[in-house]
KEKE-3310 file (N, C-alpha, C; in steps of 0.2 Angstrom, whole numbers, plus 5000, padded with zeros to 4 digits):
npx = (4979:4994:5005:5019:5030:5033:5022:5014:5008:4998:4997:4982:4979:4973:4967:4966:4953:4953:4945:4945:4958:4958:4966:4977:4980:4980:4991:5003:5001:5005:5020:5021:5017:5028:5038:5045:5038:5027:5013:4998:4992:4976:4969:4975:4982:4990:4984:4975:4965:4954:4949:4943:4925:4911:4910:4919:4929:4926:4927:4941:4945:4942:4948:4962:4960:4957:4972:4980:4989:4980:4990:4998:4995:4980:4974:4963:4959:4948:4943:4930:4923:4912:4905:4893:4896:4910:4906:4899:4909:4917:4912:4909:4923:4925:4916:4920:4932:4944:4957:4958:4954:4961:4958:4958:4957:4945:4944:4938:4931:4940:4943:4934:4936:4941:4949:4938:4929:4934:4937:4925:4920:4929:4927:4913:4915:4923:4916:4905:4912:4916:4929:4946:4952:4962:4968:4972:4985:4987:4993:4999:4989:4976:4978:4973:4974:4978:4980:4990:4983:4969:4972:4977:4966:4960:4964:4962:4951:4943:4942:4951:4965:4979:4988:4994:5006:5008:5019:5034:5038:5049:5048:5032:5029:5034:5027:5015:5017:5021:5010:5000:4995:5005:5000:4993:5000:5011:5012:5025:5021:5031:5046:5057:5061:5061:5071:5075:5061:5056:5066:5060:5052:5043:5033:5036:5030:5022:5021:5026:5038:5040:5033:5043:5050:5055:5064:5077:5067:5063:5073:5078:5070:5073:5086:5087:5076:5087:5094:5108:5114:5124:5123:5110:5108:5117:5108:5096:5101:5105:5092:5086:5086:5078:5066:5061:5057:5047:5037:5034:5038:5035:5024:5010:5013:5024:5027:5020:5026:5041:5037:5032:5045:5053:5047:5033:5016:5007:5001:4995:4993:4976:4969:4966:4976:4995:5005:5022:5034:5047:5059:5061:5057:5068:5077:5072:5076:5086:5091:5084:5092:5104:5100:5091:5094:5084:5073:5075)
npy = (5064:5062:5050:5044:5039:5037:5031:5028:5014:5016:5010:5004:5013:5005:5007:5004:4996:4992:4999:5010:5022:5037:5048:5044:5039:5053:5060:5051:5054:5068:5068:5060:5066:5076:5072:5065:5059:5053:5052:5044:5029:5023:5009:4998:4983:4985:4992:4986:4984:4973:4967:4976:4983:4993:5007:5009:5010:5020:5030:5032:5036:5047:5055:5053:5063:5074:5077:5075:5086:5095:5093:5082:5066:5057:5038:5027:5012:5001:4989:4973:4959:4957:4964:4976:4979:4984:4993:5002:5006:5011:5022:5029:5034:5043:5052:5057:5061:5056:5057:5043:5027:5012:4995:4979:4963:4952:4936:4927:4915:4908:4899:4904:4917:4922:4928:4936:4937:4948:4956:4962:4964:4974:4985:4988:4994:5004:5010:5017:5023:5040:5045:5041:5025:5013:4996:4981:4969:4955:4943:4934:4935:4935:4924:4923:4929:4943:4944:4949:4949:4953:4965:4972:4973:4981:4993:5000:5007:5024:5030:5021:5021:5016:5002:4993:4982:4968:4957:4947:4948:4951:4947:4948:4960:4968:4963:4969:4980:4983:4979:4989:5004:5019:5029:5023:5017:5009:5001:4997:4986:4979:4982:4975:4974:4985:4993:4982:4982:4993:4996:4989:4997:4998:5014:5018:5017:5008:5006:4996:4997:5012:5018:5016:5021:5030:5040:5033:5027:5034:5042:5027:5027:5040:5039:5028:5031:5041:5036:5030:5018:5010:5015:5017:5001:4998:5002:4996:4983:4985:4989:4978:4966:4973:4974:4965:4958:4967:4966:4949:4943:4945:4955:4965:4965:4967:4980:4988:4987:4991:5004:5008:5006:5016:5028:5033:5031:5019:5010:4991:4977:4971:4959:4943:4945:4946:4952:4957:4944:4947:4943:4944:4957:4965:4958:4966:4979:4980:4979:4991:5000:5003:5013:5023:5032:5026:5032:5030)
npz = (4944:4954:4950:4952:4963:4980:4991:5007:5014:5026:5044:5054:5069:5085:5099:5119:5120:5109:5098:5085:5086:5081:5087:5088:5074:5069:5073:5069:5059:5057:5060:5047:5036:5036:5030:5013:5006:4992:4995:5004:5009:5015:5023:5017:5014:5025:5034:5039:5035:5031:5045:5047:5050:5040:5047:5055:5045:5040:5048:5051:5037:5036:5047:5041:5031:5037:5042:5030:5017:5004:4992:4991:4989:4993:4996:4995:5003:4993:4992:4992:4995:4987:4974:4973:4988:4986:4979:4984:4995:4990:4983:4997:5000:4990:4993:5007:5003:4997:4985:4975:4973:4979:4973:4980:4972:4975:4981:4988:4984:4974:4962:4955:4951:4936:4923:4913:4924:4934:4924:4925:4937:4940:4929:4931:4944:4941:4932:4942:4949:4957:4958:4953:4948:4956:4953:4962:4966:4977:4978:4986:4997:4994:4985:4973:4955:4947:4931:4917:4903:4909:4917:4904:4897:4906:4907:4895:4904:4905:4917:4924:4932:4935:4943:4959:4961:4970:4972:4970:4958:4945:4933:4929:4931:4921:4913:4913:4911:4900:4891:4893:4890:4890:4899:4909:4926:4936:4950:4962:4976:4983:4994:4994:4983:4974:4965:4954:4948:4945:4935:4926:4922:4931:4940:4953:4970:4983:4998:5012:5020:5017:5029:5039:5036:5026:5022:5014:5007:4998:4992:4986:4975:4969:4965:4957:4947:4940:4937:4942:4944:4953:4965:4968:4966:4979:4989:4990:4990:5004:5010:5010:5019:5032:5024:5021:5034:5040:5028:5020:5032:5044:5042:5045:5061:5063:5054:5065:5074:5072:5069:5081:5090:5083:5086:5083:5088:5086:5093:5095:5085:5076:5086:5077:5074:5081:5094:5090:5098:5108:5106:5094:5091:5096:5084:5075:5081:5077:5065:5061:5065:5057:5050:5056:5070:5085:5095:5115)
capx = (4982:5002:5006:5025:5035:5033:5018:5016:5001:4999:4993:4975:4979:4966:4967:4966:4945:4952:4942:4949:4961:4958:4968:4983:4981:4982:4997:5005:5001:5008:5025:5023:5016:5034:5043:5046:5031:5022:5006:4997:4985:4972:4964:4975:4984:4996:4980:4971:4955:4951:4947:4937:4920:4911:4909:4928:4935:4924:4933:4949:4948:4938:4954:4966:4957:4959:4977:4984:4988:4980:4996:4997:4990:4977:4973:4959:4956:4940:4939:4928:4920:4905:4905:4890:4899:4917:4905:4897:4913:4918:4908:4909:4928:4924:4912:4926:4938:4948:4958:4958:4954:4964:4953:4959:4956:4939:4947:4934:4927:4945:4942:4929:4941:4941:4950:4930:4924:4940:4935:4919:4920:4934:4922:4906:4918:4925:4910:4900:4917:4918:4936:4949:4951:4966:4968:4977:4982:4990:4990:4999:4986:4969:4973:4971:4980:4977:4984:4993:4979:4964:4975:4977:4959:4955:4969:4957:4947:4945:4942:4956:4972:4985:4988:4999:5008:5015:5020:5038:5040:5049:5044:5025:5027:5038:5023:5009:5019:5023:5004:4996:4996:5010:4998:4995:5004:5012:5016:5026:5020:5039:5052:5063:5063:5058:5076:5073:5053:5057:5070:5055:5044:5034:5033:5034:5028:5018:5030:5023:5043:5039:5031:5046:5060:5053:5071:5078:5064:5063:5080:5081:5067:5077:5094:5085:5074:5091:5100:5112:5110:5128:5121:5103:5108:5119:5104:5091:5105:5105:5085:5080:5083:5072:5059:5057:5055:5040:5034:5031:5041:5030:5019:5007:5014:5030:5027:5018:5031:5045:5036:5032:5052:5053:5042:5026:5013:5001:4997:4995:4989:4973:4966:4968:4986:4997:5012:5028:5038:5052:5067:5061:5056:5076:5082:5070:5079:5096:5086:5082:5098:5110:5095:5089:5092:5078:5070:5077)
capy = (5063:5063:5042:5042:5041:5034:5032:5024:5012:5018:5008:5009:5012:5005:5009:4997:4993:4988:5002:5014:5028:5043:5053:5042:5040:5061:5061:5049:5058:5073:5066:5058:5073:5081:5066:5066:5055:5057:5053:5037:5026:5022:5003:4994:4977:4986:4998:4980:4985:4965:4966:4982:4985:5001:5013:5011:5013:5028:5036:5033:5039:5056:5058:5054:5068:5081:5079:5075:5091:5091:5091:5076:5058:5052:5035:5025:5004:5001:4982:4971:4953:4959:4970:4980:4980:4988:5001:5007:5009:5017:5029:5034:5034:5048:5057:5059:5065:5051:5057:5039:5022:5007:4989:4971:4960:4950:4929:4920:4912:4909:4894:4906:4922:4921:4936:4937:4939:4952:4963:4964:4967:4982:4989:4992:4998:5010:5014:5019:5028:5048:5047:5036:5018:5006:4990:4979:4962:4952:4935:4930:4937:4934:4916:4925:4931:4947:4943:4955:4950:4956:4971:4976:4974:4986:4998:5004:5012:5030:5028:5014:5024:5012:4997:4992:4974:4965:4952:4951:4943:4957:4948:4948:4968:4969:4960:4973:4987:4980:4977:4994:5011:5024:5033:5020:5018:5002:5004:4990:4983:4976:4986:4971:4973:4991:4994:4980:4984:5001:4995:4985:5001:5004:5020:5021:5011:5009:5001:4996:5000:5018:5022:5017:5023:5036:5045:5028:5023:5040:5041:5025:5029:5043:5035:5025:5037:5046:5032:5028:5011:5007:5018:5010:4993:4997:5005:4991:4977:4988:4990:4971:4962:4974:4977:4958:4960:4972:4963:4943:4936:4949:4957:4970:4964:4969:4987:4989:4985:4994:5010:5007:5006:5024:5033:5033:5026:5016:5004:4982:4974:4970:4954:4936:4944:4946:4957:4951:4941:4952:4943:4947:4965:4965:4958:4973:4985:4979:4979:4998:5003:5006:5019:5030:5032:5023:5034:5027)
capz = (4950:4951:4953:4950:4967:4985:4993:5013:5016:5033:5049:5059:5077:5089:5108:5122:5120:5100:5093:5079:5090:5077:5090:5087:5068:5066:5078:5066:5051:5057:5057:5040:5030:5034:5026:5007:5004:4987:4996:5008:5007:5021:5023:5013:5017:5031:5038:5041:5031:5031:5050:5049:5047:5037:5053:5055:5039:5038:5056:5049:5031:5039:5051:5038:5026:5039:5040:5024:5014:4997:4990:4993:4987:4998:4993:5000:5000:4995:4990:4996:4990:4982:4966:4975:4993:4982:4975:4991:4999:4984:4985:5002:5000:4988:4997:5013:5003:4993:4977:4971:4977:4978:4974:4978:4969:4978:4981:4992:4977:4971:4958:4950:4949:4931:4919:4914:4931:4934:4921:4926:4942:4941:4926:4936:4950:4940:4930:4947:4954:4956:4957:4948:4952:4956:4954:4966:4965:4983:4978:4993:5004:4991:4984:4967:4954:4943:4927:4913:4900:4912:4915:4897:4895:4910:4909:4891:4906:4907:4926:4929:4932:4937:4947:4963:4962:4979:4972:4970:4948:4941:4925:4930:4931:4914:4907:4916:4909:4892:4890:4896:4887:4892:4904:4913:4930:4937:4956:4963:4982:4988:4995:4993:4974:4970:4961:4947:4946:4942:4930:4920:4921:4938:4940:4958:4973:4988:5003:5022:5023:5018:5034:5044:5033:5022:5017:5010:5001:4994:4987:4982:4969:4965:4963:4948:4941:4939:4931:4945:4947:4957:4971:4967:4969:4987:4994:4986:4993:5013:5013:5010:5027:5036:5020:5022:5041:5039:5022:5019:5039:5050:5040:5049:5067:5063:5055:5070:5081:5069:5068:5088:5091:5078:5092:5081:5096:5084:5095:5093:5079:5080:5083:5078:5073:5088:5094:5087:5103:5111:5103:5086:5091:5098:5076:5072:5081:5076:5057:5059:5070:5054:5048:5059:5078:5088:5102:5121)
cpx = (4990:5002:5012:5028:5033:5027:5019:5008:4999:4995:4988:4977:4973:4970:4965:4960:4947:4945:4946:4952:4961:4962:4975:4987:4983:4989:5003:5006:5005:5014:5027:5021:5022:5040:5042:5042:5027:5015:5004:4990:4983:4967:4967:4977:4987:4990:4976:4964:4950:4946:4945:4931:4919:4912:4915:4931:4933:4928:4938:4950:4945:4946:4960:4967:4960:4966:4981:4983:4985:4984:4999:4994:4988:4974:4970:4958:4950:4938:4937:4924:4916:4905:4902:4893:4906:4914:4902:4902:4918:4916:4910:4914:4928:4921:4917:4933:4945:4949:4958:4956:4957:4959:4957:4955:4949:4941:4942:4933:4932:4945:4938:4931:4943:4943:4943:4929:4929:4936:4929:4917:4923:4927:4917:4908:4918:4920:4906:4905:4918:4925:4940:4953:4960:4966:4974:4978:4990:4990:4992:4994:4979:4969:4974:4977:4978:4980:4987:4987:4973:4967:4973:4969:4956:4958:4965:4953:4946:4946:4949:4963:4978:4983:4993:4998:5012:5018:5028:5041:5040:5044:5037:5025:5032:5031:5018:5012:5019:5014:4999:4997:5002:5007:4996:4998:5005:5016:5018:5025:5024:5043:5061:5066:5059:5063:5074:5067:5053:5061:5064:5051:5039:5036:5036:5033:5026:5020:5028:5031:5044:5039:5036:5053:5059:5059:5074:5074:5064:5069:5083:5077:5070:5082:5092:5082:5081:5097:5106:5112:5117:5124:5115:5105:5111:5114:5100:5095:5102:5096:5081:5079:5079:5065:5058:5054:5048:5035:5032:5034:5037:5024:5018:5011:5021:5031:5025:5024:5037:5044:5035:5040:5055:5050:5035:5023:5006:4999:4998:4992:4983:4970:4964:4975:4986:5003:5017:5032:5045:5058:5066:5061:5067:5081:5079:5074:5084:5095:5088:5087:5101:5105:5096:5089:5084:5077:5073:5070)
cpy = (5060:5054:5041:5045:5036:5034:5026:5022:5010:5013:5011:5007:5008:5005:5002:4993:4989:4993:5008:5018:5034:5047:5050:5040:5047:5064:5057:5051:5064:5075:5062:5063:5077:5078:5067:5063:5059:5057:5045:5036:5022:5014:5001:4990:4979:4991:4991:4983:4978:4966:4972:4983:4993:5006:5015:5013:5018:5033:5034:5036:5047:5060:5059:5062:5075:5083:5078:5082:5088:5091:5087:5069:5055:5047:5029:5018:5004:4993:4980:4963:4952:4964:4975:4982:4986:4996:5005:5010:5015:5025:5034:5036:5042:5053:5062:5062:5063:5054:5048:5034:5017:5002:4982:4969:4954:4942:4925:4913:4910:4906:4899:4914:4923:4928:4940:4941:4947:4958:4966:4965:4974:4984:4994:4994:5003:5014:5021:5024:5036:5047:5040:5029:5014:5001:4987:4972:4960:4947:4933:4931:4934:4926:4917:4929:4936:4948:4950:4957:4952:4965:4976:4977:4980:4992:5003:5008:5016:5031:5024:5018:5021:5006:4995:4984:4973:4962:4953:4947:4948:4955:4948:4959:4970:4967:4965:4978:4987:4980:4982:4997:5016:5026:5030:5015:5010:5004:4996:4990:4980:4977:4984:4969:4980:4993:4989:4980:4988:5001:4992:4991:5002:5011:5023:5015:5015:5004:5002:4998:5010:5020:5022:5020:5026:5037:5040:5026:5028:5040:5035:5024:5035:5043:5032:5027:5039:5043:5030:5023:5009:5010:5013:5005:4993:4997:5000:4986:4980:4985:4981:4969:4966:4974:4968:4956:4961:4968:4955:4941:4942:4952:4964:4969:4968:4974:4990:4992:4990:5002:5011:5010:5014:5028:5037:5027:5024:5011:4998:4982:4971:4961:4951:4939:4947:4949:4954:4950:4945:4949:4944:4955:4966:4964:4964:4980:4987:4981:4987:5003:5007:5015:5024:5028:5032:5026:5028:5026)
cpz = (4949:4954:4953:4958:4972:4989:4999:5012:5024:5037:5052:5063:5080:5095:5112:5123:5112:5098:5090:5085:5084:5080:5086:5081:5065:5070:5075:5061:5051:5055:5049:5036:5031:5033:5018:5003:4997:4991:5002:5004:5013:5020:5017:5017:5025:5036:5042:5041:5032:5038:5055:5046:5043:5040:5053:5051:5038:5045:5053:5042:5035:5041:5047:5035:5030:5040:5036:5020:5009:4994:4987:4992:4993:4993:4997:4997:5001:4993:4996:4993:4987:4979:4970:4982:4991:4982:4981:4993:4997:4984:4990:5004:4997:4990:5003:5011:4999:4985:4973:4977:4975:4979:4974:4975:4974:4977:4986:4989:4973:4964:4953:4947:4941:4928:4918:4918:4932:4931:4922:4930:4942:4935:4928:4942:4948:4935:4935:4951:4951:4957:4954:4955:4950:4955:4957:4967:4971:4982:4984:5001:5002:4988:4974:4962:4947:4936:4920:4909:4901:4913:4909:4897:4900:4909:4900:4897:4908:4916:4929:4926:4933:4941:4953:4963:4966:4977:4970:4963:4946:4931:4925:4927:4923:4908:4907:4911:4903:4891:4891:4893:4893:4900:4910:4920:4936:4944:4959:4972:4986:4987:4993:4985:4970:4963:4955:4944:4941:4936:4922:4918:4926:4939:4950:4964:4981:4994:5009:5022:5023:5024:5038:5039:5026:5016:5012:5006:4994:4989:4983:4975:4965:4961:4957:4946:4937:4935:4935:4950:4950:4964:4973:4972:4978:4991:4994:4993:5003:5015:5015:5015:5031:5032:5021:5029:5041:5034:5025:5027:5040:5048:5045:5059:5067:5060:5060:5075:5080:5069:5079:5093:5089:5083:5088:5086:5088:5086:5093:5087:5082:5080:5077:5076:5079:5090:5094:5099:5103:5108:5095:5085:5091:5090:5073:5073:5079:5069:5056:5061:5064:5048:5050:5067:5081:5094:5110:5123)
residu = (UNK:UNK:UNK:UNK:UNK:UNK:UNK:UNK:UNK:UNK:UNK:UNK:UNK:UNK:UNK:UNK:UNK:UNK:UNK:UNK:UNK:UNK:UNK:UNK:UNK:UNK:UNK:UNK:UNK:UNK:UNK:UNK:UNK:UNK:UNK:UNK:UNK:UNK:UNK:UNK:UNK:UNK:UNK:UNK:UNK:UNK:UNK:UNK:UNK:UNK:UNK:UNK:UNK:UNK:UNK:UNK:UNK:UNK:UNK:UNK:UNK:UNK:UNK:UNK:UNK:UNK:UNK:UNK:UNK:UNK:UNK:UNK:UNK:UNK:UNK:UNK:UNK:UNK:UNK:UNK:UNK:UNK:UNK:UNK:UNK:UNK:UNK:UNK:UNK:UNK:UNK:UNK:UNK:UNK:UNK:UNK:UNK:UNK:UNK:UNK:UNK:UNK:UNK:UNK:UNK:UNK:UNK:UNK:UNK:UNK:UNK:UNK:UNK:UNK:UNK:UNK:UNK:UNK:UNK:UNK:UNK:UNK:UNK:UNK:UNK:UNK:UNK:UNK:UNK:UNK:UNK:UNK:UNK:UNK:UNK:UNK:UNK:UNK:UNK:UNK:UNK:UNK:UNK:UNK:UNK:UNK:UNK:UNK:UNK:UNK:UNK:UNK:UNK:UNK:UNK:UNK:UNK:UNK:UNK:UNK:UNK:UNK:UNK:UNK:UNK:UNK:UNK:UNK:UNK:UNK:UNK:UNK:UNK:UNK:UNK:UNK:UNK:UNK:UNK:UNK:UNK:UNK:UNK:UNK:UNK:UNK:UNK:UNK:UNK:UNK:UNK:UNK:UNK:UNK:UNK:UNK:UNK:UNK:UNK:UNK:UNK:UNK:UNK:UNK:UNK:UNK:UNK:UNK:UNK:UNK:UNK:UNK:UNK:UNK:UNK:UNK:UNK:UNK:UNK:UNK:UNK:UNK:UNK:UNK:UNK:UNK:UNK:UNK:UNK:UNK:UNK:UNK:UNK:UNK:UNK:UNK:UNK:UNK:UNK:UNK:UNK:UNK:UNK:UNK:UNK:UNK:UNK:UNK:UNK:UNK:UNK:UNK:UNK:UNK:UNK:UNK:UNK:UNK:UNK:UNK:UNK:UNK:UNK:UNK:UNK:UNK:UNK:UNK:UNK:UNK:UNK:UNK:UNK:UNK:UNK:UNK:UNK:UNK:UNK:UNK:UNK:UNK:UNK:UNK:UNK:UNK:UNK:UNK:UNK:UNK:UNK:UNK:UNK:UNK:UNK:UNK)
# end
């Protein structure tokens, strides 16, 4: 599976009962499979996989399936708190249709998160997975924290193809990369620091600011692929105030809202999170102004 470029981790619509909108997530896909996207991923942190059960995640990876070209990297989150709960959903990830799946890291238990336990969970993940496994590590959302030295140890595994890091320590990702075999793929999780990531060695990245501003994210993967780091860094410098918007200050309520504003209808966030307050949507719009013309 091709890992090197931009991948979106798209939002789950729901409708006004708060059950999955399937119409409204392939009505959004539409428009993003004709953006320059290497691929998405369904039911990660920005899809709000947390606060869906299995039935759901299974209506959204289906609908995704039907319109994602194969072309295309579809990339399904399948973690969950129990080794055995990962590998069911694992499973059924692959059965729907998922070229790969992305695995958080499992933090309830956080004290007891141990390198150990780490390797031994992603292992029997990716033992029991028909398709190739990611490893995904959110500390600011899990508590926990995926270290290089469990990495090295997993990235041996013919099944575990890469991994995506939120976190935003270029030198954490300089050590991931430095500690892994070539083939290996180190995708970096924040928009706000894709240009020096890449510089250490990610390959690539998987960006909640993708979905609203595609062409920029794109390019400026290209721009430093291509060794044009005055360009790079302008672009790097422009994208941060909004990718911080979207990312760590709003999170899911503020992709929402951003892509809302874009004229993609996906709906609220859903419960216990809450739609961002109308003077913040008002620095989003001014955010995404210098981008791209905002639907009236």
């Amino acid at each position: 599976m091709h890992l090197a470029g931009i991948f979106a981790p798209i939002p789950t619509p729901f409708d006004e009962q708060d059950r999955v909108d399937t119409s409204r997530l392939k009505k959004a896909l539409a428009r993003w499979v004709k953006r320059p996207l290497t691929g998405f991923v369904v039911l990660g942190s920005n899809g709000e996989a947390a606060l869906m059960d299995d039935y759901e995640s299974d209506q959204a990876i289906v609908a995704a399936r039907e319109s994602i070209p194969h072309d295309r990297g579809f990339i399904v989150g399948t973690g969950r708190e129990s080794t055995q709960a990962t590998i069911k959903a694992t499973r059924r990830a692959a059965e729907q249709g998922a070229d790969a799946v992305l695995v958080r890291t499992p933090g309830f238990f956080k004290s007891q998160m141990t390198n150990d336990v780490f390797v031994k969970h992603y292992t029997a993940v990716a033992d029991a997975s028909q398709v190739p496994v990611l490893l995904y590590n959110f500390t600011a959302v899990t508590g926990v924290n995926l270290l290089p030295a469990a990495v090295a140890r997993l990235a041996t595994h013919p099944n575990i193809i890469g991994m995506k890091e939120s976190g935003g320590d270029v030198a954490h990702v300089a050590d991931l990369v430095s500690q892994t075999p070539d083939d290996f793929t180190v995708l970096a999780g924040a928009a706000a620091t894709l240009y020096p990531m890449m510089c250490v060695g990610a390959s690539g990245a998987i960006l909640a600011l993708a979905n609203a501003l595609p062409e920029p994210c794109v390019h400026l993967f290209e721009l430093t692929k291509a060794g044009r780091h005055e360009e790079a860094i302008a672009l790097q410098r422009q994208l941060v105030p909004v990718a911080r918007l979207l990312g760590a200050t709003h999170g899911v309520p503020g992709l929402k809202a951003a892509l809302n504003l874009l004229g993609y209808d996906v709906g609220l966030p859903r419960p216990p999170l809450q739609p961002l307050p109308e003077p913040i949507i008002a620095t989003l719009r001014d955010a995404l102004a210098q981008f791209e013309e905002i639907p009236a």
